[in-house]
C-alpha positions in Angstrom: 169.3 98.9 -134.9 168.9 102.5 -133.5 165.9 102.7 -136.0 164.1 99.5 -134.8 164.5 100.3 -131.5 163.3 103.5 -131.9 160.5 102.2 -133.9 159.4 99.4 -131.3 159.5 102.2 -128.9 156.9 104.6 -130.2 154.5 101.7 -131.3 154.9 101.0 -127.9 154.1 104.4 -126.6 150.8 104.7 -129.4 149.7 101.7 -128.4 149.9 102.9 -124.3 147.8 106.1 -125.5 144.9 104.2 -127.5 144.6 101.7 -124.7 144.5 105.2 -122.1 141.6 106.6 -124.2 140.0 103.4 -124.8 139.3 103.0 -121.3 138.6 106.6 -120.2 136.2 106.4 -123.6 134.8 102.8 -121.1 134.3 104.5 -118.2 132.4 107.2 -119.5 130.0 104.5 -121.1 130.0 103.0 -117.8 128.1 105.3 -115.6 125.8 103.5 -113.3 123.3 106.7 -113.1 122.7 107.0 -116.7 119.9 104.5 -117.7 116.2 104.4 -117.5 114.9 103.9 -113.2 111.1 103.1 -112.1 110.2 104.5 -108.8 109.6 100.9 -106.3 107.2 102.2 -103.9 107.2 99.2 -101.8 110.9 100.3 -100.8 110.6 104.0 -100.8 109.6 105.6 -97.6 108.5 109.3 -97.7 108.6 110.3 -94.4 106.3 114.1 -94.2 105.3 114.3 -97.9 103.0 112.0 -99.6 104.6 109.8 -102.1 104.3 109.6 -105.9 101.5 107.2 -107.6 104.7 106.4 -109.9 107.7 108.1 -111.7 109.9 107.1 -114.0 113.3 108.6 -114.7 115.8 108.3 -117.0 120.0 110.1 -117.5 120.9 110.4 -120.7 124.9 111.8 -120.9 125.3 115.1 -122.0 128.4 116.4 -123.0 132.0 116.2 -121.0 130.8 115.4 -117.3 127.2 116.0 -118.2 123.6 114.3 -117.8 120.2 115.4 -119.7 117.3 113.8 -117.7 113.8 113.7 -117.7 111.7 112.2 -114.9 107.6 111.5 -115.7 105.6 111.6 -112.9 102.0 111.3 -111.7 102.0 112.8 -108.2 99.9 111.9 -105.4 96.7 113.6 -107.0 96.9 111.8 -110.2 98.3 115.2 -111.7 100.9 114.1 -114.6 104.4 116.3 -115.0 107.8 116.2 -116.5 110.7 117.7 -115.0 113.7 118.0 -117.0 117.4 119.2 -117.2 120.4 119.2 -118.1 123.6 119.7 -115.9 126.9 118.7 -115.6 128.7 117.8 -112.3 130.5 120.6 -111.5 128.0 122.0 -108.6 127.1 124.9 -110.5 123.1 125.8 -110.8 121.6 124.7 -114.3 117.6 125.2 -115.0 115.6 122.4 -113.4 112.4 122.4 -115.4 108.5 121.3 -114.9 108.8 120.9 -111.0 106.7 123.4 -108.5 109.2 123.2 -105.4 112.8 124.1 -107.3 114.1 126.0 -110.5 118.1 124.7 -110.4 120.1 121.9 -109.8 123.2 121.4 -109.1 124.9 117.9 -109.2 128.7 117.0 -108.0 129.4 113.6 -108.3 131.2 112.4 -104.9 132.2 109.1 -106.5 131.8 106.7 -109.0 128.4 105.9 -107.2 127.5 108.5 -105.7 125.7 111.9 -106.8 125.4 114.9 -104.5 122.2 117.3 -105.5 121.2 120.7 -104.4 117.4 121.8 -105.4 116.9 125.6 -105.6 114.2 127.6 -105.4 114.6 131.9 -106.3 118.2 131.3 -105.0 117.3 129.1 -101.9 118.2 126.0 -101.4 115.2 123.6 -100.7 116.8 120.6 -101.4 119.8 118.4 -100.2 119.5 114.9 -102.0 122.9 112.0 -102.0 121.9 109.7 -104.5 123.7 106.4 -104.7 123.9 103.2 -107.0 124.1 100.3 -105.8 127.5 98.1 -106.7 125.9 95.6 -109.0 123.9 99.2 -111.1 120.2 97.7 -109.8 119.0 100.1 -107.9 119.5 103.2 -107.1 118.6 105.3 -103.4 118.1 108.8 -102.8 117.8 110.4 -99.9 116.2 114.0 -99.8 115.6 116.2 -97.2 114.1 119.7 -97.8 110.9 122.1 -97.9 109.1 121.6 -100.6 106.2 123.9 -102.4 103.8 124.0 -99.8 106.7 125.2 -96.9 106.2 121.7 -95.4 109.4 120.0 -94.6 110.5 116.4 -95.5 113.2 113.6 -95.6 112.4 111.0 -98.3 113.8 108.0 -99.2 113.2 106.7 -103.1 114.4 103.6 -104.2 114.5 103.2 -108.1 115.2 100.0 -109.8 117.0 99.8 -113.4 114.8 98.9 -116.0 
């Protein structure tokens, strides 16, 4: 009897740990910033800066806690660029590559939706962005304010929509 019991009760404790990891496995899957985003310039408003002709980005996970991304734009002169870089959230700097106005990032996620980003520039910060999903994963705001290459500064909102 001893042995059943005994036997019931660490099935019961395996199957407790595989359903744990199952979900933490889940919710790493789930992360509404990974996935491919087109820039919506109907809903974007950029305020001191003039906007994008269009950018597409997309957050690839990288690691524990990490992201690899890569955003293609063509800026307001028709010049194309890619930025990439891969960081985890852990607001420590990591290389932020292809852009003129920063050299690091550094991301700390706030909550599941929500993304805090500092932009760096030779050490300085240029720029402060909270991006956030929305609850259904469609769309996704950012809201930047900062300096950017030129020394002008700027606040920016930039709506992205999933694709």
């Amino acid at each position: 009897m001893k042995v059943a019991i005994r036997s019931v009760w660490c099935l019961a404790l395996l199957i407790g740990f595989l359903s744990l990891s199952a979900v933490r496995g889940v919710n790493a899957q789930a992360d509404p910033a990974l996935g491919t985003w087109k820039l919506n310039l109907t809903k974007s408003k950029y305020e001191s800066s003039p906007p994008p002709k269009s950018e597409t980005r997309t957050y690839e996970p990288s690691g524990p806690d990490g992201v690899k991304a890569t955003f293609n734009r063509i800026d307001a002169a028709g010049k194309s660029m890619t930025i990439t870089y891969v960081a985890r959230y852990d607001g420590r700097d990591y290389a932020y590559s292809g852009s003129p106005d920063a050299d690091t990032i550094a991301l700390t996620r706030i909550d599941v939706r929500t993304i805090g980003t500092i932009l760096k520039k030779n050490g300085r910060i240029v720029q402060d962005t909270k991006v956030i999903t929305s609850p259904d994963g469609a769309m996704r705001t950012q809201t930047s304010t900062g300096i950017d290459a030129e020394g002008r500064n700027f606040t920016n909102v930039m709506v992205f929509d999933r694709q």
